[in-house]
VEXDREN-2710 file (C-alpha; in Angstrom, 1 decimal):
% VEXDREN-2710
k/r/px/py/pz
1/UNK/-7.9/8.9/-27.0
2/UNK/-6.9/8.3/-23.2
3/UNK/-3.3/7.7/-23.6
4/UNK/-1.6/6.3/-20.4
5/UNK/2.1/6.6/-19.4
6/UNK/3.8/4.0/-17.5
7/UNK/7.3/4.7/-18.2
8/UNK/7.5/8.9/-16.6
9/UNK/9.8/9.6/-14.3
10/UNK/9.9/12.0/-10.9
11/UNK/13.0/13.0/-9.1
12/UNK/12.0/14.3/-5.3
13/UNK/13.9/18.0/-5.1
14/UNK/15.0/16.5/-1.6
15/UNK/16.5/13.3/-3.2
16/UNK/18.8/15.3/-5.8
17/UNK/20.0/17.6/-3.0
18/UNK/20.8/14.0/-1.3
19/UNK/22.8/13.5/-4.3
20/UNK/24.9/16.6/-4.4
21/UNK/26.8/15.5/-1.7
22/UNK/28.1/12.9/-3.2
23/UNK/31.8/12.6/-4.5
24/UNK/31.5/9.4/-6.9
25/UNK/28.6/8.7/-9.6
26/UNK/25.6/8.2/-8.9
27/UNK/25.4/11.8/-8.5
28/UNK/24.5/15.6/-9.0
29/UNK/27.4/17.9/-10.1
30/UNK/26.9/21.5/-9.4
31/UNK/28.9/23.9/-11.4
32/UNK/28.9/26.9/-13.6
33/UNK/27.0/24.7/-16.4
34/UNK/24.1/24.3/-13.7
35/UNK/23.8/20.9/-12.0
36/UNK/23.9/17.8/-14.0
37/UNK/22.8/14.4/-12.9
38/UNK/26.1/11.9/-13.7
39/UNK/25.1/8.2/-13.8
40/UNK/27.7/6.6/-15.6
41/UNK/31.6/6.2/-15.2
42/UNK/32.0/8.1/-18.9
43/UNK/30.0/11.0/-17.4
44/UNK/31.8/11.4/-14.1
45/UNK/35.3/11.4/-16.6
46/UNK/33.9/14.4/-18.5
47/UNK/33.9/17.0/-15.3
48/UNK/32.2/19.5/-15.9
49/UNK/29.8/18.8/-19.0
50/UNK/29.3/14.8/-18.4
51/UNK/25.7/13.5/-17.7
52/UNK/23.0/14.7/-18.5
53/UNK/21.6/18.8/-17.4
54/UNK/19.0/19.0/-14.8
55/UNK/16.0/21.1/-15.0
56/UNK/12.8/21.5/-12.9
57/UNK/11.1/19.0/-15.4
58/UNK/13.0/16.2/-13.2
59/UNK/11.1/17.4/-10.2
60/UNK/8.5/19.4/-10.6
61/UNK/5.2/18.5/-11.0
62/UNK/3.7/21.4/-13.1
63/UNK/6.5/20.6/-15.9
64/UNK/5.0/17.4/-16.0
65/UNK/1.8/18.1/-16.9
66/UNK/2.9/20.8/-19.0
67/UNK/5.0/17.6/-20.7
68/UNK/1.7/15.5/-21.2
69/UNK/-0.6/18.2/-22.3
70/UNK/2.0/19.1/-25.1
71/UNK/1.6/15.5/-26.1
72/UNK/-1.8/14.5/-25.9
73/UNK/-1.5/12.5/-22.6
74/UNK/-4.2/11.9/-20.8
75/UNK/-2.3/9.8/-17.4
76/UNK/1.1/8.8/-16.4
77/UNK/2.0/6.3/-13.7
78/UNK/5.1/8.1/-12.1
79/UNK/7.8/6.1/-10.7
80/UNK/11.1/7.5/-8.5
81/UNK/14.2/7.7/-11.2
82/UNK/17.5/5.4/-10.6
83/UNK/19.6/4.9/-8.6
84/UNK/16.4/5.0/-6.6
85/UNK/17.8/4.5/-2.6
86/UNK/20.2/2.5/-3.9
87/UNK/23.0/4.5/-3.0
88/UNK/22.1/5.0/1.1
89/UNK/22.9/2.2/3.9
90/UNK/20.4/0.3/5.2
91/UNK/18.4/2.7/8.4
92/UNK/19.1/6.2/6.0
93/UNK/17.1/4.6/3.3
94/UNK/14.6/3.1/5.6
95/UNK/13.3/6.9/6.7
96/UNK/13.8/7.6/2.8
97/UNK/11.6/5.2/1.1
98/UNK/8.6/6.6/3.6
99/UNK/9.2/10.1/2.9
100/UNK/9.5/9.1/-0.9
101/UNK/6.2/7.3/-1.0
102/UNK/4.3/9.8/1.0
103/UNK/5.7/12.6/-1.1
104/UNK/4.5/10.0/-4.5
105/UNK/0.9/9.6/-2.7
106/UNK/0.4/13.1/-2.0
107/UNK/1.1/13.8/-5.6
108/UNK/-1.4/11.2/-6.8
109/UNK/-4.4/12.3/-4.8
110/UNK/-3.8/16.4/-5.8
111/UNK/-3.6/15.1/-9.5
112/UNK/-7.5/14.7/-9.8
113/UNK/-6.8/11.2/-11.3
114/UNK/-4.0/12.6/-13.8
115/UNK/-0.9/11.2/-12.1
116/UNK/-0.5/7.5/-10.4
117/UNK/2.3/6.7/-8.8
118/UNK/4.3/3.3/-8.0
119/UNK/6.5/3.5/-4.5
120/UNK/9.8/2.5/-3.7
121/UNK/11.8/-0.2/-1.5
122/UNK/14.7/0.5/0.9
123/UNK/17.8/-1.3/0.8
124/UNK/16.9/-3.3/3.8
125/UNK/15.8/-6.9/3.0
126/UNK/14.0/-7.2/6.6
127/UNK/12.4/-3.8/5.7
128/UNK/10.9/-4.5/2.4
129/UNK/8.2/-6.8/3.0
130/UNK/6.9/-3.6/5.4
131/UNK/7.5/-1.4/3.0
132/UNK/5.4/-3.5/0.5
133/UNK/2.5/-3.1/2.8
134/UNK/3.3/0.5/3.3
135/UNK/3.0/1.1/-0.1
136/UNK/-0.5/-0.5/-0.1
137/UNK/-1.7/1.8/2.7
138/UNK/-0.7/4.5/0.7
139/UNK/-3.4/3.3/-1.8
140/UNK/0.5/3.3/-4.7
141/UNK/-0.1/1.5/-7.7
142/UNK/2.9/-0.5/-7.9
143/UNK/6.7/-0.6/-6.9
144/UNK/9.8/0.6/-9.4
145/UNK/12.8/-1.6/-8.5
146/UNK/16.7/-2.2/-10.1
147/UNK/18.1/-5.2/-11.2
148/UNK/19.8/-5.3/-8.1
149/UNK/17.3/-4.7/-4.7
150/UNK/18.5/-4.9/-1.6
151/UNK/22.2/-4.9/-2.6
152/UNK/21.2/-8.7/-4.5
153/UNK/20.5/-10.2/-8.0
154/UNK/17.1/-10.8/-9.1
155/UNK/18.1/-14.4/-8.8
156/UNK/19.0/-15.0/-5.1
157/UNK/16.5/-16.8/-3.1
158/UNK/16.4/-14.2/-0.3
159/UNK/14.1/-12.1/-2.4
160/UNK/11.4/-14.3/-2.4
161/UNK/10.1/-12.4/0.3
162/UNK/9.6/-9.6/-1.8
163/UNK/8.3/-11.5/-4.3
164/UNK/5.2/-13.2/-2.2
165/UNK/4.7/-9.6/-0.6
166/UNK/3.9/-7.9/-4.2
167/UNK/2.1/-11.2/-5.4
168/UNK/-0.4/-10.7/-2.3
169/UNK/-0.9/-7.5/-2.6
170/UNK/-1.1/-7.5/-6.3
171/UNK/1.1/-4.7/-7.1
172/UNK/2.8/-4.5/-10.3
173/UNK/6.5/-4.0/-10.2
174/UNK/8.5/-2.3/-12.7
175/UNK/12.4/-3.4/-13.5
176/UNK/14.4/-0.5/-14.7
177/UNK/17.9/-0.9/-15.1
178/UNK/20.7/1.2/-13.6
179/UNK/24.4/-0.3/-13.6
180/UNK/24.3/-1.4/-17.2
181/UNK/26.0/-4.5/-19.0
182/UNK/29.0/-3.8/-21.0
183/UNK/28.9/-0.4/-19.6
184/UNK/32.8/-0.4/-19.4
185/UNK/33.6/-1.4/-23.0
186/UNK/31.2/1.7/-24.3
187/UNK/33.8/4.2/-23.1
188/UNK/33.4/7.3/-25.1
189/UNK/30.1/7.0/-26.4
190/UNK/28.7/9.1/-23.9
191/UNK/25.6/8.2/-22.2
192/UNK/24.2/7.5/-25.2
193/UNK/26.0/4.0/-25.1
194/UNK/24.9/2.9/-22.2
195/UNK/21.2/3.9/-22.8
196/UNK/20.9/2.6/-25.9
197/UNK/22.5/-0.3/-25.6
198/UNK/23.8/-1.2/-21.5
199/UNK/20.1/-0.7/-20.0
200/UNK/18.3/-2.6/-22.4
201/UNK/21.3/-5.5/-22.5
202/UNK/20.6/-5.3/-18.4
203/UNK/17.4/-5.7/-18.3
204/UNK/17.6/-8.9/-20.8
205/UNK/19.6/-10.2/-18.4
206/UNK/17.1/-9.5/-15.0
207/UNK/14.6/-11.3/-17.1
208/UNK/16.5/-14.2/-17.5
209/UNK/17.8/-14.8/-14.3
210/UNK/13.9/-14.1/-13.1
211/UNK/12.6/-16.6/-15.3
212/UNK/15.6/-19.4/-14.8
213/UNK/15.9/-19.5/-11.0
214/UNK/11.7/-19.9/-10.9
215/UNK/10.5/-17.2/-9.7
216/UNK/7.9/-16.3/-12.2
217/UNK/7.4/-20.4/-12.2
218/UNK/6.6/-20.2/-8.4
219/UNK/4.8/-16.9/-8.3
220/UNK/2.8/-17.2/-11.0
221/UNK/0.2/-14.2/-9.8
222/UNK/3.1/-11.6/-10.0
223/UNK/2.6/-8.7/-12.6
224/UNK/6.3/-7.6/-14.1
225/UNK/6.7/-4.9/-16.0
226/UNK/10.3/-4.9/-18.1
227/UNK/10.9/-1.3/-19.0
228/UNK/12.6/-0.6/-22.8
229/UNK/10.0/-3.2/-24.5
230/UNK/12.2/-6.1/-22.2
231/UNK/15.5/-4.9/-24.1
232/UNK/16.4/-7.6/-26.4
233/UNK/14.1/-10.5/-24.8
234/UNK/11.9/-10.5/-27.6
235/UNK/14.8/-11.1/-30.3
236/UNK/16.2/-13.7/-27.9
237/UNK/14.1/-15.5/-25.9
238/UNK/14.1/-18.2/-28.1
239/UNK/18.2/-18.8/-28.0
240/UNK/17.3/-17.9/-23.8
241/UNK/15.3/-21.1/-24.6
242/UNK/18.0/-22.9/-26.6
243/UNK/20.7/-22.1/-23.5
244/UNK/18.2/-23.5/-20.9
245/UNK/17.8/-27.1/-22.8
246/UNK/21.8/-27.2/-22.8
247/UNK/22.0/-27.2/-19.0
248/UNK/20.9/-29.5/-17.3
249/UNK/21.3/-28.0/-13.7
250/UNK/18.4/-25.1/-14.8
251/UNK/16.0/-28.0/-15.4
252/UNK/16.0/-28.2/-11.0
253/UNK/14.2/-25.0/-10.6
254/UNK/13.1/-24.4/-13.8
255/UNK/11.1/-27.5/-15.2
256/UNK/10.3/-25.8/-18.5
257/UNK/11.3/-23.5/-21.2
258/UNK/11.5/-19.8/-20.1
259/UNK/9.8/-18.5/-22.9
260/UNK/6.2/-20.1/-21.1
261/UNK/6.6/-18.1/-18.1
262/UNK/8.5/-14.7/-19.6
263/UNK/5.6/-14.7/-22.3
264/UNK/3.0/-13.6/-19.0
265/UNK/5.4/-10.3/-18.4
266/UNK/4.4/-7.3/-19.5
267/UNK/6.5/-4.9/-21.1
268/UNK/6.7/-0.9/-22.2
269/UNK/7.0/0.3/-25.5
270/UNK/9.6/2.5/-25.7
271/UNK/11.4/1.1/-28.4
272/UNK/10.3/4.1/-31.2
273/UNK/10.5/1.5/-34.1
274/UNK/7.6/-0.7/-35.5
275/UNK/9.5/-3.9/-35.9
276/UNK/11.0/-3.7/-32.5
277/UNK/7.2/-3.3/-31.6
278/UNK/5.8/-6.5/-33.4
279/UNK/8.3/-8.5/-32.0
280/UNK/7.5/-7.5/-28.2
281/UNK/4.1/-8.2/-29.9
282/UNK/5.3/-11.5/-30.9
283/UNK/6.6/-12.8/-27.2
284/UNK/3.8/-11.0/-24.9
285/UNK/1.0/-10.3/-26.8
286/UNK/-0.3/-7.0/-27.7
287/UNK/-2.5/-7.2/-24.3
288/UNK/0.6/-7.2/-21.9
289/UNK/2.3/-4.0/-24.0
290/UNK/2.1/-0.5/-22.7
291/UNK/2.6/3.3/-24.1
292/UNK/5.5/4.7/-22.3
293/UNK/8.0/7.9/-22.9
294/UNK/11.2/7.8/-20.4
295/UNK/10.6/11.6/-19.6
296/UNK/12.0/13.0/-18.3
297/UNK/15.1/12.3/-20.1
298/UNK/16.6/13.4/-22.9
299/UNK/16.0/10.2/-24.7
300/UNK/11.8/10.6/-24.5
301/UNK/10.5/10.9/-28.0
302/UNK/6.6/10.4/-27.9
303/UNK/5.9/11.8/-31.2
304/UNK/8.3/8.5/-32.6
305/UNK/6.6/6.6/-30.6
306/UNK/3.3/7.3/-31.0
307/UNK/4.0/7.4/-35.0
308/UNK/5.5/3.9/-34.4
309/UNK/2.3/2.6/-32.7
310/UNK/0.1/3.9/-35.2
311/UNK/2.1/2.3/-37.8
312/UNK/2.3/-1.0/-36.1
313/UNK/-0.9/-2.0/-34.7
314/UNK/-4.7/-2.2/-35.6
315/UNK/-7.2/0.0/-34.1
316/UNK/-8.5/-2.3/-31.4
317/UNK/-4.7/-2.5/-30.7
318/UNK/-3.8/0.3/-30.1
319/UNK/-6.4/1.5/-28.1
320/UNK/-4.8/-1.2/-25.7
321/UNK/-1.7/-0.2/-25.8
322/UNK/-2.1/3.1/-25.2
323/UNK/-4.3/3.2/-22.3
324/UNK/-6.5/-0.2/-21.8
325/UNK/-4.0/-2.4/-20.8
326/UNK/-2.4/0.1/-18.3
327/UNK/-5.7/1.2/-17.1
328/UNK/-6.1/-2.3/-16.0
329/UNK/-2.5/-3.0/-14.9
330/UNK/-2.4/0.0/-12.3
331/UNK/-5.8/-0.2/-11.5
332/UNK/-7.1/3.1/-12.8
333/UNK/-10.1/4.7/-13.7
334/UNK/-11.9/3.5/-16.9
335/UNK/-12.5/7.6/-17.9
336/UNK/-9.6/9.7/-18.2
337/UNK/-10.2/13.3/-15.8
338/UNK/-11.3/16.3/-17.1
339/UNK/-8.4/18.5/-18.4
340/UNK/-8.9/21.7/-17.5
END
């Protein structure tokens, strides 16, 4: 079976070295434990053992294929890792985002078809509609973004730039969240608070805030992607629903429910349980739901997945899922390449 990965992860060497100097999270600790990527406030507390180790699987690409052969997959659509260029002013991450996107390109076209690859924005506002059409040139499948580009919320009615640039060009864009909701009242869990709870929670949020202010009403051509199955959208859209009918002044630039336009996003499922999996079923449709595994973090489980895919769907389904949909999502070849 051609299995497809939407959700995989690749950290430029160059970018975490960017990150080292750094004195405040987001950033790479370098100690006698080895370097460790810190992300969240409960990791920078820790010292010396918070976040989360990293290994050459963050950046190199062999690991990675190593990585899908061990798991039976066939292609993965690689996107930069948060906090992206998130982190740089304005003209640094300008020079970034090209470097970044060359470096993803040049990975795609030495991957004989393997590895696809979706480019990244700069901080900039007046810079990302070029970097949009950059990111074309470079023949990149689609563009991974925060819940926060360009220093704003997905919301404000500057980004419509951004917005009409991707729905011209028809590139996909992926929402992955980063700062977390809650994130301060799941003190000593760890990360794992915040990854299994805070980035889903944000995300839920991004998708509300995209659907209420209109912009999936007014762009009705663009492809989303919510990473982690849309977090808990498919459990609440319908109370999303229930809040928008209650106030009035969302009825300006939405003129309907939300649920009619979030139900034309597409989402990932890297939820690793079958229920969680019928439900994004139940709000998107099992042609708008895509295999992914997270890797390369720690919280990757493809064998779960997988198992929770098979258990869920029906055969037609799944061959969707794991590899049709995407396949026509990032505009990739109907045959999977030749493993060697």
């Amino acid at each position: 079976m051609d299995i497809v990965d939407i959700h995989s992860h690749l950290y430029p060497r160059w970018y975490l070295d960017l990150l080292t100097q750094r004195t405040e999270a987001p950033r790479v600790s370098q100690g006698p434990a080895g370097e460790r990527l810190i992300l969240f406030p409960d990791e920078a507390a820790a010292g010396s053992t918070g976040g989360r180790p990293l290994g050459d699987e963050f950046w190199d690409v062999g690991r990675k294929l190593e990585f899908m052969d061990r798991f039976g997959i066939a292609r993965a659509v690689l996107s930069f890792g948060n906090p992206w260029l998130d982190v740089f002013d304005s003209s640094t991450s300008r020079d970034l985002a090209d470097r970044a996107n060359v470096d993803l390109a040049e990975i795609q076209s030495r991957s004989n078809g393997r590895l696809a690859s979706m480019g990244v924005l700069p901080v900039g506002l007046a810079d990302a509609p070029l970097a949009v059409g950059r990111i074309v040139e470079l023949d990149l499948r689609g563009i991974v973004m925060g819940t926060r580009p360009c220093g704003r919320m997905l919301d404000d009615p500057d980004l419509e730039v951004i917005w009409a640039a991707a729905e011209r060009s028809r590139l996909p864009i992926l929402i992955h969240p980063h700062f977390g909701v809650g994130i301060v009242d799941m003190g000593g869990l760890g990360h794992a608070g915040p990854v299994a709870l805070a980035f889903p929670f944000e995300t839920t949020l991004a998708a509300m805030r995209l659907a209420t202010a209109g912009v999936l009403h007014r762009h009705p051509d663009l492809q989303l992607i919510l990473s982690h199955g849309g977090g808990a959208l498919p459990f609440l859209v319908g109370r999303i629903d229930a809040g928008w009918r209650s106030d009035r002044s969302l009825h300006e630039r939405l003129p309907h429910p939300p649920s009619v336009d979030l139900k034309r996003v597409a989402l990932d499922v890297v939820l690793f349980d079958p229920g969680a999996m019928l439900a994004a079923a139940a709000l998107v449709g099992t042609s708008r739901l895509s295999f992914g595994t997270d890797h390369p973090f720690s919280i990757a489980d493809p064998e779960r997945t997988l198992s929770a895919v098979d258990a869920t769907f029906e055969a037609d389904e799944r061959l969707a899922v794991l590899g049709g949909n995407a396949r026509r999502l990032f505009r990739l070849a109907d045959r999977a390449p030749q493993q060697p």
